[in-house]
Every structure is written in structure tokens, then in C-alpha cells.
N, C-alpha and C positions, 0 to 999 in steps of 0.2 A: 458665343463661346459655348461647346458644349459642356454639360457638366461632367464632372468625374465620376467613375461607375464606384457605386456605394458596396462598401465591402462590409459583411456582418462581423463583428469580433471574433475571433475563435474563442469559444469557454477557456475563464481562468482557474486554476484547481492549486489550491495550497495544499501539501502533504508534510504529514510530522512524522518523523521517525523515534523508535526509540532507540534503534542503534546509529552510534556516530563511522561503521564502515561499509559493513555489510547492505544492507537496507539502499543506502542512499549511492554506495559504487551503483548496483542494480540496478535501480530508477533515474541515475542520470542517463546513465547508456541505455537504459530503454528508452528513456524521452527523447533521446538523440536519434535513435535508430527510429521511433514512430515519426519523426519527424515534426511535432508539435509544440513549437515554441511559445506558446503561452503557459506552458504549466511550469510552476514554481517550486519546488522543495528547500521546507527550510529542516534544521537538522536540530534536534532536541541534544544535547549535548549531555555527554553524560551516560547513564543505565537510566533514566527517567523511568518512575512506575508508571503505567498507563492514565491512571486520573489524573495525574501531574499534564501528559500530554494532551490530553481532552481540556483540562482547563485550560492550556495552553492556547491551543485549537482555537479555544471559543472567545478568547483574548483576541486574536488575530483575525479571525472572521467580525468581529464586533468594531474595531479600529477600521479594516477594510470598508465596513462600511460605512462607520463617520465620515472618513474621508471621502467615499463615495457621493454621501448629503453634501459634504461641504465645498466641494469642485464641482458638484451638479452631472459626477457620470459615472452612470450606473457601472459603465465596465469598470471600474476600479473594485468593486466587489467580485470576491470568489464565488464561481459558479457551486462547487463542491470542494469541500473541505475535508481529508483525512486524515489519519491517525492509522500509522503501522505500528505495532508493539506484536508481540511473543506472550502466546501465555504464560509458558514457564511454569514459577511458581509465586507470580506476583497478588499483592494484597488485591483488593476494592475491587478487579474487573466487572463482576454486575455494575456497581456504580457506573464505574469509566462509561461500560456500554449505556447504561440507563440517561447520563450525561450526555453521553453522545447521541443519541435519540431526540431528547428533548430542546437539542441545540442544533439541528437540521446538519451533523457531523458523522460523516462515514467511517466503518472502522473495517483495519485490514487486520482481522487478529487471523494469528499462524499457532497453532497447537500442535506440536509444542512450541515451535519457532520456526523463524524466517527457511531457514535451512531445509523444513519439509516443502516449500514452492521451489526452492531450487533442486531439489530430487525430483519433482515430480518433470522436470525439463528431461531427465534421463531414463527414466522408470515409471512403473504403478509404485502405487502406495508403499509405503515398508510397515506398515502395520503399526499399533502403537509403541513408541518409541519416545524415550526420556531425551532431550533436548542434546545433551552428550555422544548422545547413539549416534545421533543424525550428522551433527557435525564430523567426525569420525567416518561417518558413511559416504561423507560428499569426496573424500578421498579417492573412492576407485572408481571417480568420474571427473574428478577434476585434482590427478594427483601433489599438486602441493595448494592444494586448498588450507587457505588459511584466516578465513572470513573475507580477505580483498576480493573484488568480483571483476573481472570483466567481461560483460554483456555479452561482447563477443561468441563464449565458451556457451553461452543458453540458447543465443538465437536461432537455431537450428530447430532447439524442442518447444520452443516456446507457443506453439500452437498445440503439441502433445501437452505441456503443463496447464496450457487450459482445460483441459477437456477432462485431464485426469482431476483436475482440483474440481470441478463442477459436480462430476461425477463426486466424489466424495460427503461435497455439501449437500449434493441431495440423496444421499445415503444418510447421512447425517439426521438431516431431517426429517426423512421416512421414519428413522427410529427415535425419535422426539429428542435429539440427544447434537441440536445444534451447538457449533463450536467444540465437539467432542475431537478429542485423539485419537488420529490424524484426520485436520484439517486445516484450509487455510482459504482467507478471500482477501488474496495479495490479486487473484487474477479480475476479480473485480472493478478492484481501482487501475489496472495494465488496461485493461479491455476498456477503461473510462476514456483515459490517456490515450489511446489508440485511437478512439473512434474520433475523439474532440467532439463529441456532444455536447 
């Protein structure tokens, strides 16, 4: 008898959001369109501050992996584990990040919010912009934009919204002013999703 040809797991990837519409329409229909059904999203319910989510996170990465010791397989542990949130105007984020650092937890912050990844599917940058602007702005690209998403309407630019958020983040960074207004590393965790690394 021969044997069965051994197939390696696809990576598993837990993602937390802190919106309960926007954020997560987006990421199902991107994971449906990459085509990678091992990636999970679970959905923080609520406005969750960001260290609410990180601790969350590291709740669920920690449980994955008991369970993992106690079934004896490794794939039950998340390969990568993230956290979507908005800066906004929210308390603690150094923490959240510094949390997420010290708990092997990626973070997809959007400054000001989610809303500057989904502009960037249509356009360059719109400059610094107060989180109200943006949403408001998503209108003369996606006119009855209402935070619902469907995937559909991006995937056209969604190689241009890579390219433009990267550029961004290493602008960003040149001028020592990571996570600065406008920026965002949604494309990050897409580009993770995507490859299934």
C-alpha cells in the first residue's frame, strides 16, 4: 500500500478586530478572495480600547496553545496572531503596542482609522486627516458608503493599496515618526493572509 502524500498545514492566523462591521466585512472577503482557509477572525465586540484587544489576543494565543500541549499538535497553535484597532483618540496604545511586542502579537494600527486602508484602494494619501474626514471621503468612491464593506468594491486596487501604505510606512519611518498621521499596517497582516506563510 502506498502511503498518502504528506501535506504541510497551511499557517493559522487569529485576527481581533476592534470594529464589530467594517474591519471584519473586509477581512472575510479578503480571506475568501485569497483563498486561504485556515485563517480565523474572531470579532472583539463592542468599540474595545486596543489593550483590551491585545490582552484579549494573548488570552487566545495562550489557550491555543494549552490545547495544543494537550492534544499533542502543534497545528492547533496560531502561527500569528493580530490585533486591528484605529488610533483615533484611544487611551494606553504605547502599552497595547509594548504588550503586543512582548507577547509575540502583531498589530494592524490605522491612523487615524481603518477608513485611510480603504482610501488608499482608490488613491494616494489624503494627507493628515481627523478620522471623520476620512469616512466622509470614502463617499466619492464608494457612494453610499456606510462602514458595510464588500470586498468586492477594493479588489481592483488592492495591489495599488499595498504599495501606497508601504510607501507611507517608510516615510513614516524615515522621519522617525512611526505610526504617524496617515498611516496604516492593515497591508501587513492582507499580505500575511495572502501569502499563507
Amino acid at each position: 500500500a502506498r502511503r498518502k502524500p504528506f501535506k504541510a498545514p497551511k499557517p493559522l492566523i487569529l485576527v481581533l478586530t476592534e470594529g464589530e462591521v467594517t474591519e471584519p466585512e473586509y477581512l472575510h472577503g479578503f480571506v475568501r478572495a485569497a483563498r486561504n482557509p485556515r485563517v480565523h477572525i474572531e470579532i472583539v465586540p463592542g468599540a474595545g480600547v486596543p489593550k483590551t484587544i491585545v490582552e484579549l489576543a494573548k488570552e487566545e494565543k495562550r489557550k491555543a496553545e494549552k490545547r495544543a500541549r494537550r492534544e499533542k499538535d502543534e497545528n492547533l497553535c496560531y502561527n500569528e496572531v493580530w490585533c486591528v484597532f484605529d488610533f483615533d483618540e484611544h487611551p494606553n496604545i504605547p502599552d497595547a503596542k509594548q504588550m503586543a511586542r512582548d507577547n509575540g502579537i502583531e498589530i494592524a494600527l490605522s491612523n487615524p482609522c481603518f477608513e485611510l486602508w480603504l482610501w488608499l484602494h482608490f488613491a494616494d494619501q489624503p494627507g493628515m486627516k481627523h478620522h471623520h474626514d476620512l469616512q466622509s471621503m470614502m463617499k466619492r468612491h464608494i457612494p453610499n458608503y456606510d462602514k458595510h464593506v464588500d470586498y468586492s468594491d477594493y479588489a481592483d486596487g488592492y495591489a495599488d493599496a499595498v504599495r501606497r501604505a508601504e510607501r507611507l510606512d517608510a516615510d513614516a519611518e524615515a522621519a522617525d515618526e512611526e505610526g504617524r498621521n496617515p498611516t496604516t499596517g492593515v497591508w501587513r497582516l492582507t499580505e500575511s493572509i495572502r501569502s499563507g506563510k
